[in-house]
DONUVEX-225122 format. One line per field, with one value per residue (C-alpha): residue in one letter; x, z, y; residue number from 1. Coordinates in Angstrom, 1 decimal, always signed. Example, Ala and Ser with C-alpha at 12.3 -4.5 7.8 and 13.67 -1.06 7.14 Angstrom:
2
res: c(A, S) .
px: c(+12.3, +13.7) .
pz: c(+7.8, +7.1) .
py: c(-4.5, -1.1) .
n: c(1, 2) .
This chain:
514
res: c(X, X, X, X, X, X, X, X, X, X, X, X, X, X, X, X, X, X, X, X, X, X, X, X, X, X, X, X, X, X, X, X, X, X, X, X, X, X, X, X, X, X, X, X, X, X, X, X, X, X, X, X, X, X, X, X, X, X, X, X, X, X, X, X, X, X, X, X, X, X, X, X, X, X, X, X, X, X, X, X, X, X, X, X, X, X, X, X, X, X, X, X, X, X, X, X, X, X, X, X, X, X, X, X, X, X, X, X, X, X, X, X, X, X, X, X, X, X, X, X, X, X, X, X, X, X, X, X, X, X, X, X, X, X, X, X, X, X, X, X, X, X, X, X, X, X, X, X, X, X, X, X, X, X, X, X, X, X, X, X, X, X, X, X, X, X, X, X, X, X, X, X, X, X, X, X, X, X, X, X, X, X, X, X, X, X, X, X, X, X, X, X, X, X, X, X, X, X, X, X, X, X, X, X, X, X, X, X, X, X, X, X, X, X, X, X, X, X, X, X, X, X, X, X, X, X, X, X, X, X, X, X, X, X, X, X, X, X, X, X, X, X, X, X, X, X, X, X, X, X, X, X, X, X, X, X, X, X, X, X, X, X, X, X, X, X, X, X, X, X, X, X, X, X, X, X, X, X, X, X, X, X, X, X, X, X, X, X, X, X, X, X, X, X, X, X, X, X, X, X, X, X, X, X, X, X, X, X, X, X, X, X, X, X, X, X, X, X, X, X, X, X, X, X, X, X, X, X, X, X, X, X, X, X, X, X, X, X, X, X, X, X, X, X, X, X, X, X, X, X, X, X, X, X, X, X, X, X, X, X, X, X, X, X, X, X, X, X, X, X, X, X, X, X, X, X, X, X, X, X, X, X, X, X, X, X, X, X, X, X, X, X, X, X, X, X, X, X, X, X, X, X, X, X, X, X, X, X, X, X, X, X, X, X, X, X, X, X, X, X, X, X, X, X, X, X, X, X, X, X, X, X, X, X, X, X, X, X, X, X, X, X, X, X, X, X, X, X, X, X, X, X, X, X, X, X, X, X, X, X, X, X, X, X, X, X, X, X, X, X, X, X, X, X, X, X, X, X, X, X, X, X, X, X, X, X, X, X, X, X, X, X, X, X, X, X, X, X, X, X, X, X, X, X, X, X, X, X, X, X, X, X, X, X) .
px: c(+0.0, +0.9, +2.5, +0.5, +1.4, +4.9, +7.4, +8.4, +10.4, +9.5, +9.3, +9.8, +6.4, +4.7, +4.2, +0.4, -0.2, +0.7, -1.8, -1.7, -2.4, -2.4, -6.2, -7.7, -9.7, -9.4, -12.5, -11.8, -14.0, -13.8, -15.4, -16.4, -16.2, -19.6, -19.3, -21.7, -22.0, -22.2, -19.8, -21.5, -19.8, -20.1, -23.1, -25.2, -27.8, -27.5, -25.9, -28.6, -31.1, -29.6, -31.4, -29.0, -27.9, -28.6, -26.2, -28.5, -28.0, -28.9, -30.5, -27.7, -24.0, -22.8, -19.9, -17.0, -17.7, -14.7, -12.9, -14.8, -13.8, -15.6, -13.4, -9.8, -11.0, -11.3, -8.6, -6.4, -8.0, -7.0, -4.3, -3.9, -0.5, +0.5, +0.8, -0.6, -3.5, -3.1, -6.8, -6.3, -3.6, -4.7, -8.4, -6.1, -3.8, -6.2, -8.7, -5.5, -4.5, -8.2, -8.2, -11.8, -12.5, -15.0, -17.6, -19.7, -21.8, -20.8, -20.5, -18.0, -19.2, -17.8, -18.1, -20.1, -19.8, -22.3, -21.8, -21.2, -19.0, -16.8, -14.8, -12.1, -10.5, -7.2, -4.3, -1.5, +0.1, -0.2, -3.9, -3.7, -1.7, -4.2, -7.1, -5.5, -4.7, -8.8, -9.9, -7.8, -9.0, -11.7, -14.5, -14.6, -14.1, -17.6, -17.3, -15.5, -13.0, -11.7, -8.9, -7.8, -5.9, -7.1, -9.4, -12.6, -12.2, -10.9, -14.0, -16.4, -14.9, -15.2, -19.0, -19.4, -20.3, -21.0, -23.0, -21.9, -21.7, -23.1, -19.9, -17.7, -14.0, -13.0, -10.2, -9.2, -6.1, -6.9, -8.2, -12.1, -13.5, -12.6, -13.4, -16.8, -16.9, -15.6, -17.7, -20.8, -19.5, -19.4, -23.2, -23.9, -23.2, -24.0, -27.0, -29.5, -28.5, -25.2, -22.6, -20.2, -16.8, -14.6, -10.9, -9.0, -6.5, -8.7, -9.3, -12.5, -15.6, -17.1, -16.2, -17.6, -20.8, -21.4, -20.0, -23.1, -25.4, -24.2, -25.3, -21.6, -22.2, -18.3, -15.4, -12.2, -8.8, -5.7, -3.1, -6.0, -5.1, -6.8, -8.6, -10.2, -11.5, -13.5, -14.5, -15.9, -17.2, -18.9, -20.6, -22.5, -23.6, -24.8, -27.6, -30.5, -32.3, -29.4, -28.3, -25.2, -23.1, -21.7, -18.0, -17.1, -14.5, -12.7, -11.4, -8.8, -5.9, -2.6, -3.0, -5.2, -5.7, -4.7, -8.1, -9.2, -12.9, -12.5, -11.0, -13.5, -16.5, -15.0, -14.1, -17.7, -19.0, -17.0, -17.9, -21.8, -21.5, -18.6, -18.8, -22.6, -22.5, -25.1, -22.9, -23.4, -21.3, -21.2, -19.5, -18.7, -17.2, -20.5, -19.2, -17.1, -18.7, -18.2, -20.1, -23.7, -21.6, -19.8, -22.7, -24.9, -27.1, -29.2, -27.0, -29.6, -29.1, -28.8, -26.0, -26.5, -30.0, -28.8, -26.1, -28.5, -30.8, -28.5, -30.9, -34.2, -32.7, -34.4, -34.1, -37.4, -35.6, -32.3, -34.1, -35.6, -32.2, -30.2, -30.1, -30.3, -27.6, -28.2, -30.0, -27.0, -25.5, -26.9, -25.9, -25.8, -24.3, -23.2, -25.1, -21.9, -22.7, -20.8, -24.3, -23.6, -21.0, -20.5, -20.2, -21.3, -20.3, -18.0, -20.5, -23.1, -20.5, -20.2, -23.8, -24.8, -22.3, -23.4, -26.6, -25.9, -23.5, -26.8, -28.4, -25.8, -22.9, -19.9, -20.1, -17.3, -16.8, -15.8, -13.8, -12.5, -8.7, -9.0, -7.6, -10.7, -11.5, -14.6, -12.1, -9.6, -12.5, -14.0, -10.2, -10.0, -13.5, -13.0, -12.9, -10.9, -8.6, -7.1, -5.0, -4.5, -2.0, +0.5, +4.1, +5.8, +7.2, +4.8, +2.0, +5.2, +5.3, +1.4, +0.9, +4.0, +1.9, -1.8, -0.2, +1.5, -1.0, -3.9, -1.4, -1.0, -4.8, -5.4, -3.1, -5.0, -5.6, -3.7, -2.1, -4.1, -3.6, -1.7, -2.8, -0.6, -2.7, -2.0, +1.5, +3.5, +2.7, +4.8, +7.6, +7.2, +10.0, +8.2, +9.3, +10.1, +6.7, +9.3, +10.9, +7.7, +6.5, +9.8, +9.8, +6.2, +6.3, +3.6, +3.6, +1.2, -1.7, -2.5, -0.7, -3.0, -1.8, -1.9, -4.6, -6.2, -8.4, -10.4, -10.9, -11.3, -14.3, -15.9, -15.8, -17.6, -20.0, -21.3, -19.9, -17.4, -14.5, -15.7, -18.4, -16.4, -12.9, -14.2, -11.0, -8.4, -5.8, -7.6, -10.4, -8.8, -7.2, -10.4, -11.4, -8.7, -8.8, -12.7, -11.5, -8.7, -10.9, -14.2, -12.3, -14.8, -13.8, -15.5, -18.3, -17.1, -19.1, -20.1, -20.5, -18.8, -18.3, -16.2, -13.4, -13.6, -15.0, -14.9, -11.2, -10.0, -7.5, -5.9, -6.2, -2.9, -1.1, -2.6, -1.5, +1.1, +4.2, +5.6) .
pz: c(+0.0, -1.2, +2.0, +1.0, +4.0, +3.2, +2.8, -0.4, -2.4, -2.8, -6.1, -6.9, -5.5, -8.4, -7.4, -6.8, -5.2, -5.6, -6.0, -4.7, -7.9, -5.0, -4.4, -8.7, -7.9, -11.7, -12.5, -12.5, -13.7, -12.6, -14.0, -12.3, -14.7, -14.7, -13.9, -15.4, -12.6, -9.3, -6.9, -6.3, -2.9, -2.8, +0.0, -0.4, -2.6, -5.7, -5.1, -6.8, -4.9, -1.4, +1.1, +2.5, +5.5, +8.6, +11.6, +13.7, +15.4, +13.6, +15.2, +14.0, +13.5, +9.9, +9.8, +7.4, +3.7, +2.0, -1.3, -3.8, -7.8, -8.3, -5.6, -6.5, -10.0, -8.6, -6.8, -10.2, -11.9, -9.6, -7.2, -3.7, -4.0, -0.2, +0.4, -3.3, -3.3, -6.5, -5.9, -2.4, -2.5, -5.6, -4.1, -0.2, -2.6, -4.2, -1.2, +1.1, -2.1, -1.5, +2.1, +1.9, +0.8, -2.0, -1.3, -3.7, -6.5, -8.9, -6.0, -4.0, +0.0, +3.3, +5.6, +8.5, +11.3, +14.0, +18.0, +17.3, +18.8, +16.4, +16.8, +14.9, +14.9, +12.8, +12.3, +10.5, +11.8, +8.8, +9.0, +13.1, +12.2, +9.7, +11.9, +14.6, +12.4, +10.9, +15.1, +15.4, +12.5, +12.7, +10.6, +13.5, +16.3, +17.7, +16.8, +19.6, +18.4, +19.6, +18.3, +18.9, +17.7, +16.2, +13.5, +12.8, +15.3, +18.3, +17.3, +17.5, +21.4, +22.2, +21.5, +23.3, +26.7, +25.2, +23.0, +19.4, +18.6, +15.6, +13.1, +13.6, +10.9, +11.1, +9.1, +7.5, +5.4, +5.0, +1.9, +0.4, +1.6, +5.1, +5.4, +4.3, +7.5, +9.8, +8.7, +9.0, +12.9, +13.3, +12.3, +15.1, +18.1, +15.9, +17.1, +14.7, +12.8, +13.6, +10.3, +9.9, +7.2, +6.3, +5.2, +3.5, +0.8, -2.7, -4.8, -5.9, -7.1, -7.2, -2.8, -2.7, -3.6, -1.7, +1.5, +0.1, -0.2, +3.6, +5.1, +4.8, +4.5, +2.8, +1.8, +1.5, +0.4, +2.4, +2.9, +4.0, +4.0, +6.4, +4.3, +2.3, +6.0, +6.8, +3.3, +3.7, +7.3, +6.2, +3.0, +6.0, +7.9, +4.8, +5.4, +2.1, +3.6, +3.3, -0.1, +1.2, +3.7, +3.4, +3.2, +5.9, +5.5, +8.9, +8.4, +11.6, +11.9, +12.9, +15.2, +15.9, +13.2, +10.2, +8.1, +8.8, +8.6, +5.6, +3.7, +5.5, +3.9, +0.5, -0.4, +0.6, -1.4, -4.3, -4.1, -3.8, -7.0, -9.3, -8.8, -8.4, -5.1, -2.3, +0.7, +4.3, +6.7, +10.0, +12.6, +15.9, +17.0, +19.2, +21.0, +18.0, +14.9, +11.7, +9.4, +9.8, +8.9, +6.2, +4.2, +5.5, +7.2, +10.8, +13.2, +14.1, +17.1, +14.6, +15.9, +19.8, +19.1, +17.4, +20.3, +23.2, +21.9, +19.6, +20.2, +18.9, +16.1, +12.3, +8.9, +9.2, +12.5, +11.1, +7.7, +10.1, +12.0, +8.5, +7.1, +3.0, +1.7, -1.7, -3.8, -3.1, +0.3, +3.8, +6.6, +10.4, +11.8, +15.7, +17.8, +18.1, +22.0, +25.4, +27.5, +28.3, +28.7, +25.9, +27.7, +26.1, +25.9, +22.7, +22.2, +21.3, +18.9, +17.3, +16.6, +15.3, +12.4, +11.5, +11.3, +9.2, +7.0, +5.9, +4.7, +1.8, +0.0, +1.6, +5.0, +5.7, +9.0, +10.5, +13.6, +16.1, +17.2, +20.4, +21.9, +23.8, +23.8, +21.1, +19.0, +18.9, +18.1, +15.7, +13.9, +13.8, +12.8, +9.7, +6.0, +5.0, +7.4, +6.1, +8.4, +7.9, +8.2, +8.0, +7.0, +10.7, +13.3, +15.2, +12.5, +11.8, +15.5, +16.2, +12.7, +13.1, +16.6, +14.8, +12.0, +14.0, +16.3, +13.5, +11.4, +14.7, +14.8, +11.5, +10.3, +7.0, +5.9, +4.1, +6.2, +6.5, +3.8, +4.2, +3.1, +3.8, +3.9, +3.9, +2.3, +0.7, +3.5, +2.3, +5.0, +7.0, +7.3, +6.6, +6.5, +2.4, +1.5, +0.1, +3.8, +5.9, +3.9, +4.3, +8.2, +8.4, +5.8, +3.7, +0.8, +0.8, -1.2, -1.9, -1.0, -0.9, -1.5, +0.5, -0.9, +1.9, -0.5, -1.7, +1.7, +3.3, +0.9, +0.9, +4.4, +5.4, +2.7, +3.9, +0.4, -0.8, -2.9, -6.0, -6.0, -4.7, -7.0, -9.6, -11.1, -8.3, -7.7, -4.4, -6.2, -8.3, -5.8, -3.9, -7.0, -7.0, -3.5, -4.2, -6.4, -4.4, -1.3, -3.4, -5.5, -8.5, -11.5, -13.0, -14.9, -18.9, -20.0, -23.4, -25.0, -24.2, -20.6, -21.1, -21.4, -17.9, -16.0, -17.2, -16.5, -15.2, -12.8, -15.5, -18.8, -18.7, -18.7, -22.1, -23.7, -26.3, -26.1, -28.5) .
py: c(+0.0, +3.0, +5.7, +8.9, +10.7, +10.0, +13.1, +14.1, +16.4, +20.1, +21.8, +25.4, +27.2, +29.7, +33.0, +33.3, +29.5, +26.4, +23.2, +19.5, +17.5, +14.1, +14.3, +13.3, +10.7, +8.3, +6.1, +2.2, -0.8, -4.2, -6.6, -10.1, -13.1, -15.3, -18.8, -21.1, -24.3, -24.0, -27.1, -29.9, -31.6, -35.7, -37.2, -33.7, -32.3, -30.6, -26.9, -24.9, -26.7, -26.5, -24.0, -21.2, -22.4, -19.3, -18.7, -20.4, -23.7, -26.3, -29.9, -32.1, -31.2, -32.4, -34.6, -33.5, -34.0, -36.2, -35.3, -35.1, -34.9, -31.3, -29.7, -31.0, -29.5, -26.0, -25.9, -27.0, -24.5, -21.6, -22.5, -20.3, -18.7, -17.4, -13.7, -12.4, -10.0, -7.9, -6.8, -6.1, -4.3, -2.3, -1.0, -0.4, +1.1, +3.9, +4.2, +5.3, +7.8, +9.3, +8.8, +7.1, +3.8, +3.0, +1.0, -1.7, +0.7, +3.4, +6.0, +6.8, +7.1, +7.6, +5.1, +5.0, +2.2, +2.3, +1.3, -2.3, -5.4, -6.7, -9.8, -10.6, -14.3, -14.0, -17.0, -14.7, -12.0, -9.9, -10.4, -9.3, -6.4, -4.9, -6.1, -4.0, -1.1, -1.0, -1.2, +2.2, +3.9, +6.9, +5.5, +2.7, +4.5, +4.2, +0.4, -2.0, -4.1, -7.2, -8.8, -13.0, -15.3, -18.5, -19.2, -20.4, -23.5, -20.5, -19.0, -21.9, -22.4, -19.1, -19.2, -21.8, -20.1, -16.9, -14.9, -13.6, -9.9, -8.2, -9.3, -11.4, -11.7, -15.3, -16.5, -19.8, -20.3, -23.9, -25.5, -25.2, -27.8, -27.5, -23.5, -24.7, -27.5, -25.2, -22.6, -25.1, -25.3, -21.9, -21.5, -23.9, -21.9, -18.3, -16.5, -15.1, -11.7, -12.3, -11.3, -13.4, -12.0, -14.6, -14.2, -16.9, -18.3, -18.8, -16.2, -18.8, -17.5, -21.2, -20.9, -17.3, -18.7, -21.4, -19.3, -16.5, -19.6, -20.4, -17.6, -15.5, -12.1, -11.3, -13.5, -11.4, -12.9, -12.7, -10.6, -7.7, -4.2, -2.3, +0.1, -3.1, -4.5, -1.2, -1.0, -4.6, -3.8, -0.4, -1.9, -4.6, -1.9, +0.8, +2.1, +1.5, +4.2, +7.0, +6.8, +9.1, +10.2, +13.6, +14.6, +16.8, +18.9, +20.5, +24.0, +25.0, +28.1, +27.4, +30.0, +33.1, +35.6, +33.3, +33.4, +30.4, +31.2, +33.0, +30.5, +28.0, +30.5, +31.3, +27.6, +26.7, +28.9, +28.1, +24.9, +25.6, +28.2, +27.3, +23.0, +23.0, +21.0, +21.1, +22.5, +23.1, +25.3, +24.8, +27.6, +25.4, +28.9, +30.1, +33.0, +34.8, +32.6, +35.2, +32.9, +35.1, +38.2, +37.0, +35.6, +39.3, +36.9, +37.5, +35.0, +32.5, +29.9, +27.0, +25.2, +26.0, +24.9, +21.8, +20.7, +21.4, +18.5, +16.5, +13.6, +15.3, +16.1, +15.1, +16.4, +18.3, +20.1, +20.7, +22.2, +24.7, +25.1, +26.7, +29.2, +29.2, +31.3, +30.6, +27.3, +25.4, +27.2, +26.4, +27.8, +26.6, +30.2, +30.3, +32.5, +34.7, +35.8, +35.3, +35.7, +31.9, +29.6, +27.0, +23.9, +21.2, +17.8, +15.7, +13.3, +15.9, +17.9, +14.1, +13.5, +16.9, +16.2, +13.3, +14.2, +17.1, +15.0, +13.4, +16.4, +17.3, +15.8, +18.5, +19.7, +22.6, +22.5, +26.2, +24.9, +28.0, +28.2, +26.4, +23.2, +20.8, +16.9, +18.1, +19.7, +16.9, +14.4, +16.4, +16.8, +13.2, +12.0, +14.6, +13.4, +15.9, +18.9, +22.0, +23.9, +27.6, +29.4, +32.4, +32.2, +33.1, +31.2, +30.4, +29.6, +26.9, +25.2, +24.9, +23.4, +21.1, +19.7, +19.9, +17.9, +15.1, +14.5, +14.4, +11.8, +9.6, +9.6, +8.9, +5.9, +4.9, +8.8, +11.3, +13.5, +17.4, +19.6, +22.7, +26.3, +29.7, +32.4, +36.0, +35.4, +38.4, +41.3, +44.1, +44.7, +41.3, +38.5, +35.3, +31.7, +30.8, +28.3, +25.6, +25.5, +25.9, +23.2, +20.7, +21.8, +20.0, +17.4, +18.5, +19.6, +23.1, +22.6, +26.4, +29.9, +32.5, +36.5, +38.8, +41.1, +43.3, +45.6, +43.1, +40.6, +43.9, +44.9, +41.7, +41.6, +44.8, +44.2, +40.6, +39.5, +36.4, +37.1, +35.6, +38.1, +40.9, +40.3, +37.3, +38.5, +38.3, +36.1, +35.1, +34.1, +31.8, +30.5, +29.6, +27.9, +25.6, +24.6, +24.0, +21.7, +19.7, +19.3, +18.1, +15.9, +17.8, +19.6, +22.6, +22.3, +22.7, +26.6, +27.0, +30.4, +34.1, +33.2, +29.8, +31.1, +33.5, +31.2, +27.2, +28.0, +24.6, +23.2, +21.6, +23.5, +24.9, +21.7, +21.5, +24.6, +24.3, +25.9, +28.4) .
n: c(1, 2, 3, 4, 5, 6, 7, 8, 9, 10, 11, 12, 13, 14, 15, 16, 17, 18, 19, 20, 21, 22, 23, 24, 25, 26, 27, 28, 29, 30, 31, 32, 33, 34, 35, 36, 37, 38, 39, 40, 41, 42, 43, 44, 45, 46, 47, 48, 49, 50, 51, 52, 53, 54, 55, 56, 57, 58, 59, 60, 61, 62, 63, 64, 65, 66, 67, 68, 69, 70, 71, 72, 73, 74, 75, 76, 77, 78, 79, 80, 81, 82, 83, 84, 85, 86, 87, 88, 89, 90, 91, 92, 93, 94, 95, 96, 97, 98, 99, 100, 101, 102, 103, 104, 105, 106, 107, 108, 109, 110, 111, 112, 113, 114, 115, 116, 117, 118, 119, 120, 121, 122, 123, 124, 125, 126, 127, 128, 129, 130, 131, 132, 133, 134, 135, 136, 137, 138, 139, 140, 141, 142, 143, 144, 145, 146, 147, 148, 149, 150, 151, 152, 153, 154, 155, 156, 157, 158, 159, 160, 161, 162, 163, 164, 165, 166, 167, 168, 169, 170, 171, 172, 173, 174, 175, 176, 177, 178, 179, 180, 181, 182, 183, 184, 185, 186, 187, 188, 189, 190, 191, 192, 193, 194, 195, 196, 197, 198, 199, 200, 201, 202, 203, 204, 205, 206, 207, 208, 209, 210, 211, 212, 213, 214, 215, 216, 217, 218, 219, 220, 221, 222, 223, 224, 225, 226, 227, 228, 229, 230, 231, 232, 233, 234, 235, 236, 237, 238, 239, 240, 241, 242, 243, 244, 245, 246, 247, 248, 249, 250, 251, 252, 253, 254, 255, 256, 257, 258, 259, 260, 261, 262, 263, 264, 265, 266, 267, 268, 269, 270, 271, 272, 273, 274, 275, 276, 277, 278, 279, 280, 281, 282, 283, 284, 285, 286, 287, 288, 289, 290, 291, 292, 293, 294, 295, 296, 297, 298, 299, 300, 301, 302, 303, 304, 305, 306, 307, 308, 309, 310, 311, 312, 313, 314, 315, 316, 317, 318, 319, 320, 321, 322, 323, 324, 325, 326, 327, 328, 329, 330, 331, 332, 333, 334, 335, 336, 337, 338, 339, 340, 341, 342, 343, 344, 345, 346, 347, 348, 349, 350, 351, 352, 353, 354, 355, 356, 357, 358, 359, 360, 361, 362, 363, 364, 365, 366, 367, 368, 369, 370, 371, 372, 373, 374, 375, 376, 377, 378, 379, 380, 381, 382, 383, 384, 385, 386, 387, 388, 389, 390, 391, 392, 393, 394, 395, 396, 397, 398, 399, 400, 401, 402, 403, 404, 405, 406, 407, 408, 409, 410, 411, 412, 413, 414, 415, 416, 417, 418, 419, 420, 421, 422, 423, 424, 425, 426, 427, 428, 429, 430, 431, 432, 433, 434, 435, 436, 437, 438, 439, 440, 441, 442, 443, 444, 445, 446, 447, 448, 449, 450, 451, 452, 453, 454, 455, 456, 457, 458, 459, 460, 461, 462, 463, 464, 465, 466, 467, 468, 469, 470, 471, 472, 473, 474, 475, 476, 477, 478, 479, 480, 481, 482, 483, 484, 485, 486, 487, 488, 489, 490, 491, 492, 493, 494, 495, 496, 497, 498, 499, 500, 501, 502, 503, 504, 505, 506, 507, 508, 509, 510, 511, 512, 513, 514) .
């Protein structure tokens, strides 16, 4: 799997800003070959017109099934070769590039686990490792994981005196025919509803479908990656009725004063108006939240409303809780007053996002520059962070610690993405962007001018910059980051205003040289 937090070399910056190319997302098709006959095992009934066999106990155990002529066949025709995954590794592979893995469909969605036990029963070590690994990652980190080691038969004991949780991950790196004995065991002391994901060593599609005709609710081939587990454990749990989960997107400064917020607002809005996607911002800064007067709008209690009764909370509510900016822009403005004190707990901060990440497909969340076990959490749970800041010194030593400690949290992500703001103040040392970037490891996705007549202008008349300067440099730079954080191009113009504003990303990589 590819390392995609990984340091790497730094270019020469351009003058204006600099983009990440790292986040293009390329489209890829895999196709599943058909097979016509199903295995037919000695001493039982014909496969197609054997009943599925349910993790529940059955009234007689089944003794194993000898060799048979039809299973030696498959496993000539495709042999188990120890240790090679080329599909594994190329899906962990892409979904660590995007730092979200893609689940079964022709859409790309976020994973969300709920508050389940998981088990998992594991014989190698490279297999415990990546079990361990996919237990610590964010999109299960209201899941419980328990890790053993054994296989199917540790499992089977286990259950003997106790109950099963929702999932359990056995694995089995023995041959066909006695996976599908041992897994017949396991369904013997498996409670109803229980999911049961098996790992083993044939890439088979003649043993995927008898373990679907068994009541298995995945087969996954070893060596795992960890991204393919939570993949495979998220598709289980997908919910039919919520055909998405929104991105969320966690806008923090390195330090006080760095812009944060208005990047946070303009890249929103950028998103909403230049990529056409429904987006939601959400200020979690109540006392000082500049959301309502950036977008000239009457700061409503939306999001005190919304974390004083995160359990009442509905898409009908949280409809009447935004504010519509525009057809495409909501807004979930902080009540921007110090008449109380904000103490709420993490766990409510936690459920108010998720229940807004199921109202739109990008949620930009406007986090304020302070250090608390909500803000930490909410870093961590976050599909995508962009830290702010300013080319000094100490801009340099708070990102440094906001960057390690979100990696360390985040194993199986890309690391945050980097933005210097304000950069070219006339008369102010500043920190070169090629060695602020090597000093933190990452490589800054966008530098921002310093352009105080037109932030300045938008700001006191409740405007964003791409309605204030659609001309600027900072616009276009807003544009771009739009595009890095969304994964989304522009949409191709036709006709007189193609050309000033279908400008994309990569249309000057095109252009021919003289």
């Amino acid at each position: 799997m590819s390392n995609a937090f990984a340091p790497q070399p730094f270019d020469e910056f351009d003058d204006e800003f600099d983009l990440d190319m790292g986040y293009v997302t390329p489209e890829a098709a895999a196709a599943t070959p058909g097979v016509d006959e199903p295995v037919a095992f000695p001493g039982e009934p014909p496969v197609d017109q054997r009943p599925p066999l349910q993790f529940t106990p059955p009234a007689v155990a089944a003794p194993p099934p000898q060799p048979g002529p039809a299973l030696r066949e498959t496993e000539a025709a495709v042999p188990a070769v120890a240790g090679f995954n080329p599909v594994g590794d190329l899906v962990a592979g892409a979904a660590s590039a995007f730092s979200a893995p893609t689940l079964s469909g022709a859409h790309t969605a976020e994973i969300s686990v709920p508050r389940i036990a998981i088990h998992v029963f594991a014989e190698r070590q490279d297999t415990l490792a990546a079990a361990e690994r996919a237990g610590q990652d964010r999109r299960l980190s209201r899941a419980t994981t328990q890790i053993r080691i054994g296989g199917v038969a540790a499992a089977v004991e286990a259950y003997q005196h106790e109950p099963t949780p929702p999932l359990i991950v056995v694995e089995c790196m023995k041959d066909p025919q006695t996976l599908l004995w041992e897994v017949d065991q396991l369904a013997e002391v498996c409670d109803a509803g229980t999911k049961v994901v098996v790992v083993g060593a044939t890439n088979d599609i003649l043993l995927f479908r008898e373990l679907m005709r068994r009541g298995v609710s995945e087969y996954l081939v070893a060596p795992l990656q960890p991204l393919q587990l939570i993949a495979a454990i998220g598709g289980l749990f997908a919910d039919p009725a919520q055909p998405f989960v929104g991105r969320s997107i966690a806008f923090v400064g390195a330090r006080g004063g760095t812009g944060s917020s208005s990047v946070a607002h303009n890249t929103a809005y950028a998103m909403s108006e230049r990529i056409g996607a429904n987006t939601v911002i959400v200020d979690y800064d109540l006392p000082f939240g500049t959301a309502g007067l950036d977008f000239n709008q009457d700061p409503l209690s939306g999001v005190a409303d919304a974390l004083s009764q995160p359990d009442r909370l509905d898409p009908l509510l949280l409809d009447r809780m935004m504010v519509r900016c525009t057809d495409k822009l909501s807004l979930f403005a902080a009540p921007a007053t110090l008449d109380v004190d904000w103490d709420i707990s993490p766990e409510a901060f936690e459920e108010v996002t998720t229940q807004i990440r199921s109202t739109a497909p990008f949620v930009v969340l406007d986090l304020p520059h302070l250090w608390s076990g909500w803000m930490r959490r909410t870093l961590i749970a976050a599909d995508e962070v962009v830290i702010v800041a300013t080319p000094d010194l100490a801009s340099l030593r708070n990102a440094k610690n906001m960057i390690d400690l979100i990696k360390q949290g985040r194993p199986n992500d890309a690391p945050p993405r980097l933005v210097l703001n304000q950069v070219g103040v006339p008369g102010r040392p500043e920190i070169p962007a090629k060695d602020f970037g090597a000093a933190l490891g990452v490589h800054p996705s966008l530098i921002i001018p310093f352009d105080p007549k037109t932030f300045g202008a938008a700001a006191n008349n409740g405007q964003m910059i791409l309605d204030a300067g659609a001309k600027s440099k900072a616009a276009e730079a807003f544009q771009t980051l739009a595009q890095i954080v969304s994964r989304r191009e522009l949409p191709m113009l036709t006709g007189p205003k193609a050309k000033a504003e279908g400008k994309s990303m990569f249309s000057g990589l095109f252009k021919k040289k003289s």
